[in-house]
N, C-alpha and C positions, 0 to 999 in steps of 0.2 A: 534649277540652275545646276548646270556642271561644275562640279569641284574635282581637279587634277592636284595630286600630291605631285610634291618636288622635293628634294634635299634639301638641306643649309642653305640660307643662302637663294635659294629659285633656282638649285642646279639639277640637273637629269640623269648626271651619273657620279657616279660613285666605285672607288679604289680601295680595297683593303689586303692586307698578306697577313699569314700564318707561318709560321717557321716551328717546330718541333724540337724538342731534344736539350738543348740547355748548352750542346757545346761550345768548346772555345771561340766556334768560327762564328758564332755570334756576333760577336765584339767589331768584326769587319763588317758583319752584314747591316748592323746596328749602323755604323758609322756611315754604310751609303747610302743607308736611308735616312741619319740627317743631314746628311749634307745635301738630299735631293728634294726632300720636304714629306718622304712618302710615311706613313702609319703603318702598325704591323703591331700585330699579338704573339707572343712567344710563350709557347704552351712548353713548360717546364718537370722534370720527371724530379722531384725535391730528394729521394735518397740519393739521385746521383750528382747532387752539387758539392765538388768539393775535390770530387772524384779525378786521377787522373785524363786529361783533355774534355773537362765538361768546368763550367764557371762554378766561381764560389759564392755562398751565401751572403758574404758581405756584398758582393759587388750588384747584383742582382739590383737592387731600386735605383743607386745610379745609373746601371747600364742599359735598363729599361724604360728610364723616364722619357714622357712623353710617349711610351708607346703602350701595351696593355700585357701583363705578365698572366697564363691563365695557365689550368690544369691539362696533365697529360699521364695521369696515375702515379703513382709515389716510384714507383720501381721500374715500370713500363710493360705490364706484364699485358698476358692476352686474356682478356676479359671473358670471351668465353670459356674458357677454363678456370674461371672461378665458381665459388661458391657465392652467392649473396653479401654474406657475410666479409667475405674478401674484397669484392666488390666495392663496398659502401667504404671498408676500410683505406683500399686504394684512390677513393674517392674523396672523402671525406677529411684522411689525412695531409693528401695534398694540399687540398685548399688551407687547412689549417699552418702549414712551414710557408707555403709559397705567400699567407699573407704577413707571416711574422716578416719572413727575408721584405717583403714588396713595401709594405707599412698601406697596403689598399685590403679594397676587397676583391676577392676571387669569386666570380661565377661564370668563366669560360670555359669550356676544355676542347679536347681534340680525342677521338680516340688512338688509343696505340694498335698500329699496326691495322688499324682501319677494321678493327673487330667492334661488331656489338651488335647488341641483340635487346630486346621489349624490357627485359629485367633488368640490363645494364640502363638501360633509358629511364625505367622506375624510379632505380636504386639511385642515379646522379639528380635525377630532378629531388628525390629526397635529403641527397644530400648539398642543396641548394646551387646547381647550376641550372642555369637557364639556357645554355646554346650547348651544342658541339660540331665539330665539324670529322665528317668522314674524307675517304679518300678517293669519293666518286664525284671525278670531273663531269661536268655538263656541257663544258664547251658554248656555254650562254649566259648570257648576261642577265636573267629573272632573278629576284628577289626568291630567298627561300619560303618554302609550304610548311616546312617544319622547321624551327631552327634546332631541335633535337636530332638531324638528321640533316644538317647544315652540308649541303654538298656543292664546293668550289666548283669554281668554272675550269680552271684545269692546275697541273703540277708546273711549276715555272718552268719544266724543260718541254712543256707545249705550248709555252707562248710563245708564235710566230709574228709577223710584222702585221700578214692580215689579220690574227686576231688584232692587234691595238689599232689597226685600222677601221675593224669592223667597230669596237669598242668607241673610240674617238669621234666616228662620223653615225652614230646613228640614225636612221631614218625618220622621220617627223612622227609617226604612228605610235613609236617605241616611246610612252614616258619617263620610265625610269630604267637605269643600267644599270649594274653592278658587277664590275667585276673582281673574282675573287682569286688572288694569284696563293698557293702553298707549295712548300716544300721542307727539306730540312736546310742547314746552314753549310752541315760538311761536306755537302755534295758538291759545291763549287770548288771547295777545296781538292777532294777524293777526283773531281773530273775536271781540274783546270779550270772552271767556266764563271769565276767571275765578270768576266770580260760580258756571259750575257747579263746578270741580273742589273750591271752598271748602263750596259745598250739598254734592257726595259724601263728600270729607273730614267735616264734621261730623257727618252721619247716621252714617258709621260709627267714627268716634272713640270710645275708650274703652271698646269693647266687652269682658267679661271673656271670652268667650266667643269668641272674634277672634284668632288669633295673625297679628300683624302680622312680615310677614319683605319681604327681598330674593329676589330670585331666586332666587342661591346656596343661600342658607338653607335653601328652597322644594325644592332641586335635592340639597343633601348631607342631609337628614334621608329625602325619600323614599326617595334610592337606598339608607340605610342602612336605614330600612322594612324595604323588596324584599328586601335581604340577611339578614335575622334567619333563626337556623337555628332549626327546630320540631322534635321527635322525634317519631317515627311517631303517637306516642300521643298530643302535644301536650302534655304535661305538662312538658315542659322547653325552656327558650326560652337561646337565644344568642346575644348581641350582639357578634355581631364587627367592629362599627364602632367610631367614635370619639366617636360622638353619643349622647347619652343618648335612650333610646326610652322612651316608654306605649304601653302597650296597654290594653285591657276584660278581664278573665277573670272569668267568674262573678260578672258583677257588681261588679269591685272597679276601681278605677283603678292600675294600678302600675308602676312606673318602673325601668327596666333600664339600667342605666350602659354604658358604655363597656368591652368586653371582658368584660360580667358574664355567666354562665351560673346559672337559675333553676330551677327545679325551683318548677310550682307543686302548690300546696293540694288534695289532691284534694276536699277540702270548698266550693273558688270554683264 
């Protein structure tokens, strides 16, 4: 029997953003995404909060609730020009301020300035992140190969109408979509261009059809996806995660808890 994954829900696609840097212009970019329903990760540099034109440590769990606060080096420095040691430090410290400021847990990041390299990818899985995203658009909507090597669909100033059109209507062959919009926050600022992230935001608000998530979200439901045990035959499904899973059998939508084993219909 064929078993088709699906997102939350029985949906096909999937919305998430990334924003970088921790500045002020957060606080706007923040507020148009909730006023449009959208998710977003704000990968935060922790020595620079506080700093003139970057947000303070107080405001941080407020201003982020509801969305997903992750790592982006303590300083922001260029990872390969480190030492190991500096590395793990710029790694390891962040998560530790960015969870005191957040009151969660961290195991997001982004790299700075889109540096990294097999040691950097070591050193952060050792010091407990699971994802990061680079700054290499794909210009498509696939689900990531690695998430240690997490590469967006493109920077917000390449989303054009046909992407969200190609996004919105995909073809019946395509099961899942994903796309992954990044940028920084002060660039709308630096370049006038709020005007587009509120045009993207509105075009795809409210979609039922849309699971709007964070990063994490994005990162703990696939990997729990990938993990579902199948029986040779397919007729029996295993959720050994903690996330509730859909999948398609035979036509049906249906919903697999957390620790549930299924046994389907041989009639789906």
């Amino acid at each position: 029997m064929t078993v088709q994954f699906l997102f939350p829900e029985g949906k096909r696609q999937a919305l998430t953003f990334s924003y970088d840097d921790a500045q002020i212009h957060d606080r706007r970019l923040v507020d148009i995404f909730n006023q449009t329903g959208m998710k977003a990760t704000f990968h935060l540099n922790s020595a620079t909060l506080g700093q003139p034109g970057y947000i303070t440590r107080e405001e941080v769990k407020a201003l982020y609730e509801g969305h997903e606060v992750a790592c982006h080096g303590v300083t922001h420095p260029y990872f390969n020009q480190l030492s190991v040691t500096q590395m793990m430090r710029e790694v390891y410290e962040d998560r530790r301020e960015l969870e005191r400021c957040s009151g969660g847990i961290v195991q997001g990041m982004s790299y700075p300035f889109g540096e990294y390299n097999e040691e950097l990818i070591r050193t952060a899985k050792d010091a407990g992140i699971v994802y990061s995203r680079t700054v290499e658009g794909t210009m498509n909507f696939n689900l990531p190969s690695d998430f240690m090597r997490w590469h967006p669909t493109c920077h917000h100033g390449g989303v054009t109408e046909a992407l969200l059109d190609e996004f919105l209507n995909p073809p019946m062959y395509r099961s899942l979509s994903l796309l992954y919009i990044w940028g920084h926050s002060y660039e709308f600022a630096q370049d006038d261009s709020w005007s587009h992230i509120n045009d993207i935001c509105s075009r795809l608000q409210g979609r039922e059809d849309v699971w709007y998530a964070t990063n994490m979200e994005i990162y703990e439901y696939v990997t729990a996806m990938r993990s579902l045990v199948i029986s040779v035959e397919g007729d029996i499904l295993y959720n050994a995660s903690a996330v509730t899973l859909y999948v398609r059998a035979g036509g049906q939508i249906l919903a697999l808890g957390a620790g549930e084993q299924k046994k389907l219909d041989a009639a789906l």
